[in-house]
N, CA, C and O atoms as CSV, one atom per row, in Angstrom:
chain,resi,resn,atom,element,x,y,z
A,1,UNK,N,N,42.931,-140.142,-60.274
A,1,UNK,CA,C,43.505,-140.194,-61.608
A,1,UNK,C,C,44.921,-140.768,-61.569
A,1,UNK,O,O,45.245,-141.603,-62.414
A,2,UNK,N,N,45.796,-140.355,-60.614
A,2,UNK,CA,C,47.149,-140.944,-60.395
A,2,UNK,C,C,47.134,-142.443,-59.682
A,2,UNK,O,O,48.097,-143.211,-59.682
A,3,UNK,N,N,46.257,-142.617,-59.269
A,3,UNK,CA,C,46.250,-144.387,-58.634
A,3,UNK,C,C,45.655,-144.860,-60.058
A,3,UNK,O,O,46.263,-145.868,-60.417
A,4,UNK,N,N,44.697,-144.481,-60.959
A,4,UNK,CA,C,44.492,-145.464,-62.118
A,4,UNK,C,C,45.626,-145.484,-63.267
A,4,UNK,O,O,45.813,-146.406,-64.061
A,5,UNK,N,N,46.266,-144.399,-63.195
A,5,UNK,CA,C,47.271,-144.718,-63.943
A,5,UNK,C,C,48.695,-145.454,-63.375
A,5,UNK,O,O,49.501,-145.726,-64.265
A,6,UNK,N,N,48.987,-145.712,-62.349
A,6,UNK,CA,C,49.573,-145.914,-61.798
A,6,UNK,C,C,49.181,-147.859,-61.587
A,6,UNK,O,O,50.105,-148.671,-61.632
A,7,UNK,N,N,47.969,-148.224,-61.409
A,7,UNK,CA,C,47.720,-149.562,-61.762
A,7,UNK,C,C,47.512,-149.966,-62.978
A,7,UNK,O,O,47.486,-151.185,-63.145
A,8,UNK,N,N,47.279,-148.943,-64.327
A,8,UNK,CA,C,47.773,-149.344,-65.868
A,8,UNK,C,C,49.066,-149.629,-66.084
A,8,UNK,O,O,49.384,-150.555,-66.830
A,9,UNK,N,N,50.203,-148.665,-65.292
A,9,UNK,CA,C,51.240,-149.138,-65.470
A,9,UNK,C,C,52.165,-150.584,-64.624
A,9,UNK,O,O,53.073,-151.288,-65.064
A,10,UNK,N,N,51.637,-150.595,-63.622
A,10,UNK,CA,C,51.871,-151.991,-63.041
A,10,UNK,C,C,51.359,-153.008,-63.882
A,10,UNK,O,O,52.148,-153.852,-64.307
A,11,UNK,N,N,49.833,-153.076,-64.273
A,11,UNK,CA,C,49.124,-154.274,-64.678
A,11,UNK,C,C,50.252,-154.362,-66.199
A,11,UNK,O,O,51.057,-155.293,-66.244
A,12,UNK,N,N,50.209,-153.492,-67.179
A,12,UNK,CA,C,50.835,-152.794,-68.425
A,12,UNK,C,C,52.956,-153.987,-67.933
A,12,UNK,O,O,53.519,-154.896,-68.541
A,13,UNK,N,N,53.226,-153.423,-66.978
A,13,UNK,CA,C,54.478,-154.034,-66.730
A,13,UNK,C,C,54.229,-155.620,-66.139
A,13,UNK,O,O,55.158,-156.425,-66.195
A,14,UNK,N,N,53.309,-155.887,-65.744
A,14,UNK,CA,C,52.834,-157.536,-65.524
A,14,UNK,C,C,52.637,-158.044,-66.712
A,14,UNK,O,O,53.422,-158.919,-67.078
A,15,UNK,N,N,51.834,-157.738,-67.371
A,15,UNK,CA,C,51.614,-158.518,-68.871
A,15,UNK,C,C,51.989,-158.400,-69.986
A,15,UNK,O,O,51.506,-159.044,-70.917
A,16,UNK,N,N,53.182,-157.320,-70.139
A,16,UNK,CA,C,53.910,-156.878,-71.463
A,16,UNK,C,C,54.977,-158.286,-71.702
A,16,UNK,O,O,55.215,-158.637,-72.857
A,17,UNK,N,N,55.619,-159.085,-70.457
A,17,UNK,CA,C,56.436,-160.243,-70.176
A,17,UNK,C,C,56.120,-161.379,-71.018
A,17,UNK,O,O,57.005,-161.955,-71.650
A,18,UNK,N,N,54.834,-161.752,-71.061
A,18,UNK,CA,C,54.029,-162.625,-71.181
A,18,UNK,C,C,53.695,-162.534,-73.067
A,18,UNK,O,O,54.106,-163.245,-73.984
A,19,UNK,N,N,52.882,-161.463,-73.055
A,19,UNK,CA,C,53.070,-161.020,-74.710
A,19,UNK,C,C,54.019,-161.385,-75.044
A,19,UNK,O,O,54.073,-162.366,-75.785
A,20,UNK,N,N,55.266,-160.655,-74.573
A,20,UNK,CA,C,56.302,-160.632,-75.590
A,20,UNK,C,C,56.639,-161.914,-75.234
A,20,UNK,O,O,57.608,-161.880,-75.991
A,21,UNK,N,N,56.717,-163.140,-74.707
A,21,UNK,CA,C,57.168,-164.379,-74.668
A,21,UNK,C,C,56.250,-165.062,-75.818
A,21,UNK,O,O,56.765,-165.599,-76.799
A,22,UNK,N,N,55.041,-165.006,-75.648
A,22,UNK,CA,C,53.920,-165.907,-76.451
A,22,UNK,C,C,54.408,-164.667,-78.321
A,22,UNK,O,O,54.220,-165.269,-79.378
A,23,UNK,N,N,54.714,-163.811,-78.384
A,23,UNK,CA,C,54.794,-163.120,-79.708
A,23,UNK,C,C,56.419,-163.765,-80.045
A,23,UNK,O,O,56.624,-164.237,-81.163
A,24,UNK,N,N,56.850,-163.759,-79.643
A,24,UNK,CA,C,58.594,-164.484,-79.459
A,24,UNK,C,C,58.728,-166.107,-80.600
A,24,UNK,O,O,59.256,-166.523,-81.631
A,25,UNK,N,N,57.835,-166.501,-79.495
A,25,UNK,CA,C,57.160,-168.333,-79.860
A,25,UNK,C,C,56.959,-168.726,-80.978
A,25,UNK,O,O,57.576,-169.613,-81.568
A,26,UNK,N,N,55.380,-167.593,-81.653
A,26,UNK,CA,C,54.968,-167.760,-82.727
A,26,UNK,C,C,56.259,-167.215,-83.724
A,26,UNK,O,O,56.799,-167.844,-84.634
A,27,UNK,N,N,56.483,-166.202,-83.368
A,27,UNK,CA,C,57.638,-165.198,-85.022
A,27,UNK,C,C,58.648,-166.250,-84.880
A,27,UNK,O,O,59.182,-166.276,-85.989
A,28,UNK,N,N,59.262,-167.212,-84.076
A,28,UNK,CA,C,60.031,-168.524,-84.061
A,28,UNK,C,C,59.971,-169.412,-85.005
A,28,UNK,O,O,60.872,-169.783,-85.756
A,29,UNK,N,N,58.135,-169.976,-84.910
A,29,UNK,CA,C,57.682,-170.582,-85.493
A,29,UNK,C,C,57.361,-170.543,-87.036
A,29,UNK,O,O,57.296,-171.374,-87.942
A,30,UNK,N,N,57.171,-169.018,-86.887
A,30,UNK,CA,C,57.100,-168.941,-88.534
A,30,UNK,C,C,58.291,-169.008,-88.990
A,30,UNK,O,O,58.559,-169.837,-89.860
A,31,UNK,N,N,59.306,-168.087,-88.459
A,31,UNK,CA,C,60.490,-168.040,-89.059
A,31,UNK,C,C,60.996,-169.496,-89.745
A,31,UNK,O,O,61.400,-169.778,-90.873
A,32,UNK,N,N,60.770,-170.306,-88.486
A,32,UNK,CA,C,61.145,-171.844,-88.916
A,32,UNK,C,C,60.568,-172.565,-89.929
A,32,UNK,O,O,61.249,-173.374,-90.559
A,33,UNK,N,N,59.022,-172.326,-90.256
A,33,UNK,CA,C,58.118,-172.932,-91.538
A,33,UNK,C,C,58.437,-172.401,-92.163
A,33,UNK,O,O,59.274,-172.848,-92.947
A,34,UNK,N,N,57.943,-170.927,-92.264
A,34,UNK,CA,C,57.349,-170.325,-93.435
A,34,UNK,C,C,59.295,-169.097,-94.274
A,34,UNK,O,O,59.577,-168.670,-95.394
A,35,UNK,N,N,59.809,-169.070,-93.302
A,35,UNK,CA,C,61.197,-168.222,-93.351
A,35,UNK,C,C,60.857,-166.506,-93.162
A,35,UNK,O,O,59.730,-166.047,-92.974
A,36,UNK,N,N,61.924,-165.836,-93.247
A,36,UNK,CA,C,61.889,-164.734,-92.408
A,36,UNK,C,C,61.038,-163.433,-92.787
A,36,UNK,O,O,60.924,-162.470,-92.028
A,37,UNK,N,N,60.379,-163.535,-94.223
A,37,UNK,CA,C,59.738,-162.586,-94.600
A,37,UNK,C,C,58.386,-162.784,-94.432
A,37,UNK,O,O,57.581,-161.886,-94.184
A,38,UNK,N,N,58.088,-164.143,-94.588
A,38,UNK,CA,C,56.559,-164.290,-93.621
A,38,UNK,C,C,56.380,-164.162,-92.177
A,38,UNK,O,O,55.301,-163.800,-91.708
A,39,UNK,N,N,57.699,-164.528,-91.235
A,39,UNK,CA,C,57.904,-163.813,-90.011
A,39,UNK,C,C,57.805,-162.577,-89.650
A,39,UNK,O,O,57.261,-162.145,-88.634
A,40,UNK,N,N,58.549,-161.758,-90.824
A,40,UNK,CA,C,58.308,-160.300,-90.391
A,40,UNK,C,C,56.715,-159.252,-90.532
A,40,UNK,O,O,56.344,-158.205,-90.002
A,41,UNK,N,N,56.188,-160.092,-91.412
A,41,UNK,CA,C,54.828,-159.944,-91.953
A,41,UNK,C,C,53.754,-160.593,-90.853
A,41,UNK,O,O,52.816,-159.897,-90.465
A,42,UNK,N,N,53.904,-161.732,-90.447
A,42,UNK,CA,C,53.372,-162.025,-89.489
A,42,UNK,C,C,53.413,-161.482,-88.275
A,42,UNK,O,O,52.395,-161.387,-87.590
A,43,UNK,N,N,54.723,-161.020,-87.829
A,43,UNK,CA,C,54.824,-160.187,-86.469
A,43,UNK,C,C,54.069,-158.955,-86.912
A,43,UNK,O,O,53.215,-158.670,-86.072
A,44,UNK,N,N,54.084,-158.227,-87.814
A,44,UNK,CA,C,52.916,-156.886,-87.998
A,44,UNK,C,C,51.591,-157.303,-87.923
A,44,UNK,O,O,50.722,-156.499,-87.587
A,45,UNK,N,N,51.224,-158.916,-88.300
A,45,UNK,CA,C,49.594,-158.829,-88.207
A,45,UNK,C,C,49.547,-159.174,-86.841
A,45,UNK,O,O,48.537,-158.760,-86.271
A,46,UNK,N,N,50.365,-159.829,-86.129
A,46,UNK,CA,C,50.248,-160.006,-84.577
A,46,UNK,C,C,49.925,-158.379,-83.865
A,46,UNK,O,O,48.973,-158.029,-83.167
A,47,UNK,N,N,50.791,-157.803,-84.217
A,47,UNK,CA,C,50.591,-156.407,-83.238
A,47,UNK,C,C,49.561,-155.773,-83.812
A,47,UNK,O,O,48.808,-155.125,-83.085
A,48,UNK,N,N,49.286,-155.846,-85.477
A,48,UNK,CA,C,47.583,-155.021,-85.839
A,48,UNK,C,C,46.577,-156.206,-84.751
A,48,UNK,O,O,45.458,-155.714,-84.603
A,49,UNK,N,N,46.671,-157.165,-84.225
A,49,UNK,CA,C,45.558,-157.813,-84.093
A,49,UNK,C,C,45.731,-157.091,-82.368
A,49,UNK,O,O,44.780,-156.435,-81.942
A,50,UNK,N,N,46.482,-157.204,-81.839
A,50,UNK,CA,C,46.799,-156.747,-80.118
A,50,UNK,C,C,46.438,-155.529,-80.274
A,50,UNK,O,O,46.058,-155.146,-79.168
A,51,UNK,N,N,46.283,-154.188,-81.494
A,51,UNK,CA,C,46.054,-152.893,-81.385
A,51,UNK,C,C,44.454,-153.050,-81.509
A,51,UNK,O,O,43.895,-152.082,-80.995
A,52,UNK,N,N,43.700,-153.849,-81.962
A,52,UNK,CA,C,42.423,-154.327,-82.547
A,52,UNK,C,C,41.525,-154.617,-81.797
A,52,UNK,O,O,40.347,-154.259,-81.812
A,53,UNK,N,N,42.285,-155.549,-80.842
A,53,UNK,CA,C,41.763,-156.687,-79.290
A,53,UNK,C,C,41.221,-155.698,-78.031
A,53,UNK,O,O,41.607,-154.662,-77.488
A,54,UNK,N,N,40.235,-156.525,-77.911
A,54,UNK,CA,C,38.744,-155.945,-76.971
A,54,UNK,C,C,39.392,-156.090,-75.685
A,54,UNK,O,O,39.037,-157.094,-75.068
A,55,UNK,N,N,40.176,-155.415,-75.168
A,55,UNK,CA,C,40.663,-155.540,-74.105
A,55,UNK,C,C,39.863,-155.999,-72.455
A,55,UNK,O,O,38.972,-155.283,-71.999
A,56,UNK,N,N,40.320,-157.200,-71.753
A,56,UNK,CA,C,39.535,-157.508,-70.767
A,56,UNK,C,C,39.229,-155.846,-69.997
A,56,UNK,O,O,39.727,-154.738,-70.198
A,57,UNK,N,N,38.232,-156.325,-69.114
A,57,UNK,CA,C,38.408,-155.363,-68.043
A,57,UNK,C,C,38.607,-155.601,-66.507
A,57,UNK,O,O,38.786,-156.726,-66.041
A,58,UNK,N,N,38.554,-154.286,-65.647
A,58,UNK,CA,C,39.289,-154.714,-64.553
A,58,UNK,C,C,41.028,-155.719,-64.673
A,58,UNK,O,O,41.975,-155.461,-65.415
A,59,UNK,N,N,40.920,-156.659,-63.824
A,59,UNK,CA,C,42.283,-157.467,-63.559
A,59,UNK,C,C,42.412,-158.602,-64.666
A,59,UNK,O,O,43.439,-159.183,-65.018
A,60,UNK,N,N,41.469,-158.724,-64.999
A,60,UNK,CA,C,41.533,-159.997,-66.422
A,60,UNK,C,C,42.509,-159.829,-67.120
A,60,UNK,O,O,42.937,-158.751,-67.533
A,61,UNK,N,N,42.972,-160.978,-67.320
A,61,UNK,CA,C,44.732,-161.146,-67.970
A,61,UNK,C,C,44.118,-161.727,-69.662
A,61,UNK,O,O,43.316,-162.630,-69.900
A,62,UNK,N,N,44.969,-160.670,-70.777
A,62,UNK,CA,C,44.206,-161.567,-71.899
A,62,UNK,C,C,45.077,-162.796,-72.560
A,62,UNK,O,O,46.203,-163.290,-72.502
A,63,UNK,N,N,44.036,-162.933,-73.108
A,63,UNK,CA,C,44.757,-164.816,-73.181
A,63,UNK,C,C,45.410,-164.354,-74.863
A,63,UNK,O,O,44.839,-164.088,-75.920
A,64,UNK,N,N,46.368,-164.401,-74.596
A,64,UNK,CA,C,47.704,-164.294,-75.807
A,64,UNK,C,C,47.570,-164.657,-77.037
A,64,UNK,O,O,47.484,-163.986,-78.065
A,65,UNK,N,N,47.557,-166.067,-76.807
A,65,UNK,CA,C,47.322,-167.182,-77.890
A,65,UNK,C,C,46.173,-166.344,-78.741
A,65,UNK,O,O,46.194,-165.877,-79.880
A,66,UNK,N,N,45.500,-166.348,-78.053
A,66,UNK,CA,C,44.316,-165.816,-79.419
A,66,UNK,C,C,44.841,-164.983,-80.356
A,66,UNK,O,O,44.645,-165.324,-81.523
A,67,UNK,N,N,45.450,-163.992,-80.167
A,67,UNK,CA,C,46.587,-163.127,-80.976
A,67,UNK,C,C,47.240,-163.522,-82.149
A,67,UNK,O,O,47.378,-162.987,-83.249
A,68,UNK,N,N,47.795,-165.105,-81.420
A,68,UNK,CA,C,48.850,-165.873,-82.375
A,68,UNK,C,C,47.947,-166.115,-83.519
A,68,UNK,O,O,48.079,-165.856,-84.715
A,69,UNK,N,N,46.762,-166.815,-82.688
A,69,UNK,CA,C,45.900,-167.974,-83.569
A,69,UNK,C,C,44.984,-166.629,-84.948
A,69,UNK,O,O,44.498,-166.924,-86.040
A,70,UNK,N,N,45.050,-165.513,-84.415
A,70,UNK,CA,C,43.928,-164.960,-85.483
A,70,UNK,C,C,45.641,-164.020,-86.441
A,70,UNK,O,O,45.569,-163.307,-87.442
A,71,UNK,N,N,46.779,-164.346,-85.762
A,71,UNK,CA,C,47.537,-163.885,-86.767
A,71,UNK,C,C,48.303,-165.278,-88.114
A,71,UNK,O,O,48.849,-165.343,-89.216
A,72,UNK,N,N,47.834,-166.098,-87.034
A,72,UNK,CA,C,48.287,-167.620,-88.124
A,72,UNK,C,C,47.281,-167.697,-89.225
A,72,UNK,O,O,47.657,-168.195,-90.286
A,73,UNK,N,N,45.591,-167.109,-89.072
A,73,UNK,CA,C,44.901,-166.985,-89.991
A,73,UNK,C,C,45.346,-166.415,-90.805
A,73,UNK,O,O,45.709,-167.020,-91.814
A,74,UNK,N,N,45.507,-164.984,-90.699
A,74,UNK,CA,C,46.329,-164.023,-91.824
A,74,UNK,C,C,47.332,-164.653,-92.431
A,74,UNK,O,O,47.401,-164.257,-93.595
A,75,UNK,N,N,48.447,-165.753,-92.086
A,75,UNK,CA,C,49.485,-165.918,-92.376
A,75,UNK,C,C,48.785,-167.131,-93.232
A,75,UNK,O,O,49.038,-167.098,-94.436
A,76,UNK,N,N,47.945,-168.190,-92.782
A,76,UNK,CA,C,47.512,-168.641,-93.945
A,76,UNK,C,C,47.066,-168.768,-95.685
A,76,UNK,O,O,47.226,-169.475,-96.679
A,77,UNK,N,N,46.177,-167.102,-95.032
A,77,UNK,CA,C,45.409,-167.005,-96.332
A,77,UNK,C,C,46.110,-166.408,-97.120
A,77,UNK,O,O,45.659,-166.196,-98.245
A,78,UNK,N,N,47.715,-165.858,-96.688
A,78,UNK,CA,C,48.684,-164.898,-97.400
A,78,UNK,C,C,49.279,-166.282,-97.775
A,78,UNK,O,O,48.881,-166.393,-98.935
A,79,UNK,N,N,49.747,-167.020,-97.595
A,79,UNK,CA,C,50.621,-168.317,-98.151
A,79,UNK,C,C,49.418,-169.123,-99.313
A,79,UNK,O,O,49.508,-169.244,-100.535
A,80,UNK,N,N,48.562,-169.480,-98.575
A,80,UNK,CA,C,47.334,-169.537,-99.797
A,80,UNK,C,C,47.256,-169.066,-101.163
A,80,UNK,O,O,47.342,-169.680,-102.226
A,81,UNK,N,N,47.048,-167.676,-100.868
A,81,UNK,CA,C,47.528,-166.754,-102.184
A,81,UNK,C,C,48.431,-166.914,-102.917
A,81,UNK,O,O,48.377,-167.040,-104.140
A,82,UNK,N,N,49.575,-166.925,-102.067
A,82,UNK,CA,C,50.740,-166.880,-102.681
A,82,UNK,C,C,51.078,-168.645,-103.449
A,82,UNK,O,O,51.732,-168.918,-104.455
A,83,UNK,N,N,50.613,-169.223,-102.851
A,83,UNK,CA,C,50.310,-170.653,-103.384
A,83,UNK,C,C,49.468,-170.935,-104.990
A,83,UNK,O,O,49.574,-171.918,-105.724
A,84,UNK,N,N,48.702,-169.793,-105.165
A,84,UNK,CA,C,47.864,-169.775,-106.092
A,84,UNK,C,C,46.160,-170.666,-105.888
A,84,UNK,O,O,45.227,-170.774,-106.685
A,85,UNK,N,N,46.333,-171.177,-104.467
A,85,UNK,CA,C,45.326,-172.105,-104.279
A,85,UNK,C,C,44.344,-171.161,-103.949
A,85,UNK,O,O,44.536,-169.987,-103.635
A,86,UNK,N,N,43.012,-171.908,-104.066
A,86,UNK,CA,C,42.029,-171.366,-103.918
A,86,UNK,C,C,40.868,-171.179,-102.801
A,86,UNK,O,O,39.877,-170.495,-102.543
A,87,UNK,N,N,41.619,-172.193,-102.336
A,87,UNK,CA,C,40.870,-172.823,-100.805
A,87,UNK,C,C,41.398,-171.516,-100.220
A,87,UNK,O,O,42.431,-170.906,-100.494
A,88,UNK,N,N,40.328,-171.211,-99.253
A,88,UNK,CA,C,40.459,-170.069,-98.022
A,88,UNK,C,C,40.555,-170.950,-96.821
A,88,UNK,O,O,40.351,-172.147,-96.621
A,89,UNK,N,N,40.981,-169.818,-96.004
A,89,UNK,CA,C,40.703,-170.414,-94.129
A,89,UNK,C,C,39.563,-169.684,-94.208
A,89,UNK,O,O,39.630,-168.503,-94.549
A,90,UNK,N,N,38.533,-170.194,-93.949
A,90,UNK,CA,C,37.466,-169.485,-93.211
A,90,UNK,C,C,37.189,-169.671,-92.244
A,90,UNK,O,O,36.559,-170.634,-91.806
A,91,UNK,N,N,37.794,-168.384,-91.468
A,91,UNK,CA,C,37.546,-167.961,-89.895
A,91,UNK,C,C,37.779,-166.575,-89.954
A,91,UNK,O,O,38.488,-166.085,-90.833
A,92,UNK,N,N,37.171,-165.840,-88.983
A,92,UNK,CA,C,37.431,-164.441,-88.871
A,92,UNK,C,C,37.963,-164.125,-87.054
A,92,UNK,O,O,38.223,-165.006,-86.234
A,93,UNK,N,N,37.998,-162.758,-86.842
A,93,UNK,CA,C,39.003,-162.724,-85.848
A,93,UNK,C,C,38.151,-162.816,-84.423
A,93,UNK,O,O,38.575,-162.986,-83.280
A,94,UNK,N,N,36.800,-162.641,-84.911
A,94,UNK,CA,C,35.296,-162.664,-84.032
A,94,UNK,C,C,35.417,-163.584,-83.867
A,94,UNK,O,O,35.386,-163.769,-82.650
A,95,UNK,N,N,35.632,-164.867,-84.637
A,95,UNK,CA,C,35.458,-166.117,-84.654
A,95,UNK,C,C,37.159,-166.689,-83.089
A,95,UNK,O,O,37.470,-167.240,-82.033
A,96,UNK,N,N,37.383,-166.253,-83.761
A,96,UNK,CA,C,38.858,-166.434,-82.847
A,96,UNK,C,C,38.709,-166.240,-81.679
A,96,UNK,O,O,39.037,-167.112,-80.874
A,97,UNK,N,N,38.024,-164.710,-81.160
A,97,UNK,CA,C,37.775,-164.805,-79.936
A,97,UNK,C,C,36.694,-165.454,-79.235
A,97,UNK,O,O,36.459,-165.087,-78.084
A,98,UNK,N,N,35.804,-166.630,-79.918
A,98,UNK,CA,C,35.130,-167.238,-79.018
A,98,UNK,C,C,36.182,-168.121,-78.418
A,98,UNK,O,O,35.758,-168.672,-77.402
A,99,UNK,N,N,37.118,-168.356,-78.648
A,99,UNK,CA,C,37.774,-169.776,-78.351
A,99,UNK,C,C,38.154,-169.476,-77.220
A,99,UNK,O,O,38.925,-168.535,-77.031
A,100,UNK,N,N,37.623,-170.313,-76.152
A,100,UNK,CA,C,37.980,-170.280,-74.853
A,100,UNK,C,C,39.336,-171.203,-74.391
A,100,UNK,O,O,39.552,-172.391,-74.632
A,101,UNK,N,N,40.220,-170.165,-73.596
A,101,UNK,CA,C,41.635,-170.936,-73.420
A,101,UNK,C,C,41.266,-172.158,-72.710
A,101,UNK,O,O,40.174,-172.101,-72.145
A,102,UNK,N,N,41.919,-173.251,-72.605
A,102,UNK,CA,C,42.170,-174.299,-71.719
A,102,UNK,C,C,42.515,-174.546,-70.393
A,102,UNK,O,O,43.611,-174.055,-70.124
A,103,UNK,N,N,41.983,-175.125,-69.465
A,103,UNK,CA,C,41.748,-174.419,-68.132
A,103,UNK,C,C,43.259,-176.120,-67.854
A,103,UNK,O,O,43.745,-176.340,-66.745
């Protein structure tokens, strides 16, 4: 029980770096398009989507981006709205995780 928790917290301190660099990137990015209240809105659907996410198992590192990409959906269809337009993104977050990263 103390060696598995003990490699949650190593693996947990290996890949928290990485998140928070790739979550950094995107709330950048919005900040820069969309300005700071769709940033701050967007960084909450980023972390509902990481509380959500089917976590690999064993040593599998999860691929980040997907995070971004199913929180840029949300951030779409909220600017959409707010646009008054009618057009949707249609994609869902199932849909998101087929997308295989780039080797």
């Amino acid at each position: 029980m103390q060696r598995t928790k003990q490699f949650r917290a190593e693996l947990t301190a290996e890949l928290l770096p990485c998140a928070e660099k790739e979550l950094a990137a995107y709330a950048q990015a919005v900040q820069e398009l969309f300005g700071s209240e769709q940033a701050r809105q967007s960084v909450q659907d980023w972390v509902e989507e990481i509380e959500g996410m089917d976590w690999p198992s064993g040593d599998a590192i999860p691929y980040w981006r997907l995070l971004s990409i199913a929180a840029a959906v949300r951030l779409a269809r909220r600017v959409n709205v707010m646009a008054g337009k009618s057009e949707t993104v249609v994609i869902s977050s199932h849909e998101v995780g087929m997308i295989e990263p780039l080797q």
